[in-house]
Residue frames as qw, qx, qy, qz and C-alpha x, y, z in Angstrom:
[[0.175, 0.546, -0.176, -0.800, 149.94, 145.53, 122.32],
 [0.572, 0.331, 0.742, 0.113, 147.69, 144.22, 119.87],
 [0.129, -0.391, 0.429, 0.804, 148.59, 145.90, 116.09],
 [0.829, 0.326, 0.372, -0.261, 146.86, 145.67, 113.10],
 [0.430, -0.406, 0.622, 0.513, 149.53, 144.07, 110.34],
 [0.735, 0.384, 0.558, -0.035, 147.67, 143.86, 107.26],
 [0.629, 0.716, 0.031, 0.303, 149.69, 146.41, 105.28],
 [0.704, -0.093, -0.183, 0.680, 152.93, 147.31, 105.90],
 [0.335, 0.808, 0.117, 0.470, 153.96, 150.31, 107.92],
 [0.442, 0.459, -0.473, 0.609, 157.08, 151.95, 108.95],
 [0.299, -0.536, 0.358, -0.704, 155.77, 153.07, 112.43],
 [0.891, -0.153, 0.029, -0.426, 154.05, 149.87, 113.17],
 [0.904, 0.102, -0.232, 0.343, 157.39, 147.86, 112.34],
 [0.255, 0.610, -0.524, 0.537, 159.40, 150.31, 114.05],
 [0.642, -0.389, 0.306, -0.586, 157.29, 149.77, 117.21],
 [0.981, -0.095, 0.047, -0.165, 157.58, 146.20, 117.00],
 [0.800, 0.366, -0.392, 0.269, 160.97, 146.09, 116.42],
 [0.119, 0.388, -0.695, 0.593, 162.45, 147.92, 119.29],
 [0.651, -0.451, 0.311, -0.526, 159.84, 146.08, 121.65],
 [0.937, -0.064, 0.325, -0.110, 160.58, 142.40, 120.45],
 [0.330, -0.275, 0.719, 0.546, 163.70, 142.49, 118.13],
 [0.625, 0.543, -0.311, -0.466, 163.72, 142.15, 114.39],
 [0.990, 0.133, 0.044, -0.005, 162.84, 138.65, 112.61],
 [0.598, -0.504, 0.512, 0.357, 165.74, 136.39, 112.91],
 [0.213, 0.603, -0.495, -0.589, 167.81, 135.52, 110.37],
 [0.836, 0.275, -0.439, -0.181, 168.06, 132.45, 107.85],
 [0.405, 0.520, -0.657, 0.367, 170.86, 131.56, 109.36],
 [0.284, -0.270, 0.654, -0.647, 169.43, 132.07, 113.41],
 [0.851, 0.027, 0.098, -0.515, 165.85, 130.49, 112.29],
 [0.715, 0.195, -0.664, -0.096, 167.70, 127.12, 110.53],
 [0.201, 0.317, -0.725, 0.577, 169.84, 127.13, 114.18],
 [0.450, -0.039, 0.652, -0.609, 166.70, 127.09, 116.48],
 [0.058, 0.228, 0.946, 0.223, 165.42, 124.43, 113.83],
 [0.191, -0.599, -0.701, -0.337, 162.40, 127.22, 113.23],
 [0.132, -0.029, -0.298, 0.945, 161.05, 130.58, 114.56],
 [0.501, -0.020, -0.280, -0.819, 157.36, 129.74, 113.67],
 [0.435, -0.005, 0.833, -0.341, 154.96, 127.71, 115.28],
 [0.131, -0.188, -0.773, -0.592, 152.07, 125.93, 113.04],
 [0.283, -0.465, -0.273, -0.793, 148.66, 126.76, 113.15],
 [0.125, -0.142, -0.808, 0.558, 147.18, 126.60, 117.10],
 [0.236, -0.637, -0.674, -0.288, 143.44, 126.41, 117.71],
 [0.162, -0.207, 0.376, -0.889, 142.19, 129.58, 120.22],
 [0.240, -0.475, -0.836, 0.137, 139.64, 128.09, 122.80],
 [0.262, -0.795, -0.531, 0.134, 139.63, 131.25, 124.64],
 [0.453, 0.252, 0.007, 0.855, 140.86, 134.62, 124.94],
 [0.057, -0.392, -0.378, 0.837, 140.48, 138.18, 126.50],
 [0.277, 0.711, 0.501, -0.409, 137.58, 140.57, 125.17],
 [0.091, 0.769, -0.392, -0.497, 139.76, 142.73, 123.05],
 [0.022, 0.225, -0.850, -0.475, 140.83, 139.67, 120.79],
 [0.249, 0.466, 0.833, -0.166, 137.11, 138.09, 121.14],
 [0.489, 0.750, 0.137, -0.424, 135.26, 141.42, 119.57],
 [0.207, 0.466, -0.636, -0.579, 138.33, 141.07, 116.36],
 [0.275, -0.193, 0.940, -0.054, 137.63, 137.38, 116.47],
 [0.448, 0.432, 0.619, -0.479, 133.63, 137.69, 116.43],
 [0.543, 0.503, -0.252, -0.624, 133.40, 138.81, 112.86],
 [0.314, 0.449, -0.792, -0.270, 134.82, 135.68, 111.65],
 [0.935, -0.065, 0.084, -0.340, 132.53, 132.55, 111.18],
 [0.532, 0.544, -0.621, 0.188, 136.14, 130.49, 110.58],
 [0.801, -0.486, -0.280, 0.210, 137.56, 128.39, 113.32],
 [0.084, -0.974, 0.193, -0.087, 139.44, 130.66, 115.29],
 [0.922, -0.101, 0.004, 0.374, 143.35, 130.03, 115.07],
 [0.277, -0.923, 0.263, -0.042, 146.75, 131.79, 115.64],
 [0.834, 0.407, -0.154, 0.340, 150.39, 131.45, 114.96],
 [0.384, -0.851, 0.188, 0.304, 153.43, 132.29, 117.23],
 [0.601, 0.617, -0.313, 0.400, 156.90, 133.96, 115.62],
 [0.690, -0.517, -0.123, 0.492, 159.92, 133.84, 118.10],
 [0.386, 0.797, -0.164, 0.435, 161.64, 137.10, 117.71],
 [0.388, 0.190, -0.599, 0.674, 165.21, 137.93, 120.24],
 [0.015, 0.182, -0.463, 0.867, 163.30, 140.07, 122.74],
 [0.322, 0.069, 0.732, -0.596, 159.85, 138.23, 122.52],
 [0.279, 0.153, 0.917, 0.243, 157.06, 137.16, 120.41],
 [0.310, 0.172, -0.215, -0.910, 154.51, 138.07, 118.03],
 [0.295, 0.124, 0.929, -0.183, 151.39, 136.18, 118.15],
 [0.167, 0.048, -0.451, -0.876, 149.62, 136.50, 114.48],
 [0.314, 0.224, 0.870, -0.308, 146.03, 136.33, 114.37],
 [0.000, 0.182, 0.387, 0.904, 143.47, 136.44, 111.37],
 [0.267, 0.563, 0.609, -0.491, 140.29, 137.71, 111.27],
 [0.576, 0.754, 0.183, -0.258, 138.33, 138.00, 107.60],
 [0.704, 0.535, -0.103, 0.456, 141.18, 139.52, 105.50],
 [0.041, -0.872, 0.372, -0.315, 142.66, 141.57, 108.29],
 [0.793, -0.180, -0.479, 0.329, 145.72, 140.17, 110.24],
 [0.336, -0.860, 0.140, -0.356, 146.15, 141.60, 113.69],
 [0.551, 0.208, -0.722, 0.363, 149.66, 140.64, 115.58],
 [0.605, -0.785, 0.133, 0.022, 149.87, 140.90, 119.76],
 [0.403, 0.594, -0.504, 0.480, 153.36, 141.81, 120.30],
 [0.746, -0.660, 0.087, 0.025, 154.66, 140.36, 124.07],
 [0.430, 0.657, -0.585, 0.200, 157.89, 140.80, 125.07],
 [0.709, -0.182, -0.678, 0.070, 159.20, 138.30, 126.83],
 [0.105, -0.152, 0.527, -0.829, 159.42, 140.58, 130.36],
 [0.419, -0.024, 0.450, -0.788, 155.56, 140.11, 130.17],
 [0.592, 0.114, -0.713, -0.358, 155.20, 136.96, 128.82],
 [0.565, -0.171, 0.605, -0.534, 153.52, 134.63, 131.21],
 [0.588, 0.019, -0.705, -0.396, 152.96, 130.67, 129.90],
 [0.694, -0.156, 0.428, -0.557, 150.59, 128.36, 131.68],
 [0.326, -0.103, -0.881, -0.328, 150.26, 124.37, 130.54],
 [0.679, -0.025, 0.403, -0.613, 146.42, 123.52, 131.51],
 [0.872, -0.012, 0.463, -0.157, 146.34, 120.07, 131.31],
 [0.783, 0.094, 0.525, 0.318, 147.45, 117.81, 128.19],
 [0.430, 0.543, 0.649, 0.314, 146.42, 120.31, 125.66],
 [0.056, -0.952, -0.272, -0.126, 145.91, 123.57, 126.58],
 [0.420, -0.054, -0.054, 0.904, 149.01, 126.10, 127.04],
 [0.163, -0.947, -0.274, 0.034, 147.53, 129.75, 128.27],
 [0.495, 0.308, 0.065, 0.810, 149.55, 132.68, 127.04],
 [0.211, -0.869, -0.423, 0.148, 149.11, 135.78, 129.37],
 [0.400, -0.051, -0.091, 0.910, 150.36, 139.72, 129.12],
 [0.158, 0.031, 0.219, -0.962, 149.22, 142.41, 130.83],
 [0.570, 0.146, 0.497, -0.638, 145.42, 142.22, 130.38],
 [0.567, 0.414, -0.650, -0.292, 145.84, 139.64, 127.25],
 [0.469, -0.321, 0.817, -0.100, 145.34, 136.27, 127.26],
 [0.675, 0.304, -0.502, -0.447, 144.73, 133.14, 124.80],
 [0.517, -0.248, 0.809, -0.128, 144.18, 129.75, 125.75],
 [0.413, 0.501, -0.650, -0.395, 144.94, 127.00, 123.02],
 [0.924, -0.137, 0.344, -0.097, 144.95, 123.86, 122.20],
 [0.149, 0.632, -0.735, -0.197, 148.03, 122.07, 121.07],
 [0.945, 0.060, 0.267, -0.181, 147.36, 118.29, 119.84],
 [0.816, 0.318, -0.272, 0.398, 151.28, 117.37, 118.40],
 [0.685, -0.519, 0.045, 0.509, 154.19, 116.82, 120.20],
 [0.558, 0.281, 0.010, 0.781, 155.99, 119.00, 117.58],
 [0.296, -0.810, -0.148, -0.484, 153.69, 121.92, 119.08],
 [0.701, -0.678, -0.040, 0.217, 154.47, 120.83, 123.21],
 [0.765, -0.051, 0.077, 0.637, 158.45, 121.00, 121.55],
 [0.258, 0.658, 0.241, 0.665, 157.79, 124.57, 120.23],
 [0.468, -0.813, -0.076, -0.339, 156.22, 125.99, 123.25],
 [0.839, -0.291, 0.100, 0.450, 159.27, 124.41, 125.24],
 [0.565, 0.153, 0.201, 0.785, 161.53, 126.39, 122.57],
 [0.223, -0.772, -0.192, -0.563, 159.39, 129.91, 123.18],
 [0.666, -0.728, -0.083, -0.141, 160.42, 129.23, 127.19],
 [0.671, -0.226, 0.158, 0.688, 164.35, 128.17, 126.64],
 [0.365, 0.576, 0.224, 0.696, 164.22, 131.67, 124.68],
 [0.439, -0.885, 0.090, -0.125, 162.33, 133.92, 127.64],
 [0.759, -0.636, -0.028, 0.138, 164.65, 132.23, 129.82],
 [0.692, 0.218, 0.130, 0.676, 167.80, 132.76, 127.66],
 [0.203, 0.649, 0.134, 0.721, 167.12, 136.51, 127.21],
 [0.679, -0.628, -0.332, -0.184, 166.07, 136.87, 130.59],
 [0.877, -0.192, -0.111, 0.427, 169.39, 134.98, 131.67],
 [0.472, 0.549, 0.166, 0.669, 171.17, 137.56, 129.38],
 [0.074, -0.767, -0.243, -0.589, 169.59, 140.50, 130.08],
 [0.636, -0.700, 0.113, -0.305, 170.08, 139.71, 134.15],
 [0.701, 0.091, -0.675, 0.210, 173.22, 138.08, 134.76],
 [0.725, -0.651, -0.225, 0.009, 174.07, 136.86, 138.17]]
């Protein structure tokens, strides 16, 4: 579900809260040492994010928030910011080679490039979350 976020409103944050949780706290974000990733280059991506993208003569880049029930991948374009909202049911990560980490839901996708190890450690912490909530959500 790909939103635009550039001004705040109640329907748009309700929707996003009951699909991915509301932002952690101070408290939860210190604990997972961070709930924000730093900026990640976009190589590629589905059509739908490619026409927002196209306006923008900028290098094209993207930020992930962890939220409890799944993630919010922020993206700008000009002055508008536009989130994708995945919960983690239809989260789907790929590593492609050294660099590259492919993010897929439903007919969404983004393929990055990640060039620090604090990045590879993030993405790692975005998968021990799925799998937590997952765990949770299904016990055995």
């Amino acid at each position: 579900m790909i939103k635009n976020l550039s001004y705040k409103d109640p329907k748009i944050e309700k929707q996003i809260n009951l699909l991915v949780g509301k932002e952690f706290s101070l408290v939860k974000k210190l604990k997972l040492k961070g709930a924000g990733s730093r900026k990640l280059y976009i190589k590629k991506c589905d059509n739908k994010i490619y026409d927002l993208l196209c306006n923008d003569y900028d290098l094209s880049v993207c930020n992930i928030e962890i939220r409890p029930k799944g993630i919010i991948i922020y993206i700008k374009s000009k002055l508008e910011t536009y989130g994708l909202v995945i919960p983690y049911y239809k989260l789907v990560i790929f590593k492609v080679g050294d660099e590259d980490y492919t993010i897929n839901a439903d007919t969404n996708f983004l393929k990055i490039r990640i060039k620090n190890m604090s990045d590879h450690r993030f993405m790692k912490k975005v998968n021990s979350q799925k799998a937590e909530y997952l765990s949770d959500k299904n016990p055995s």
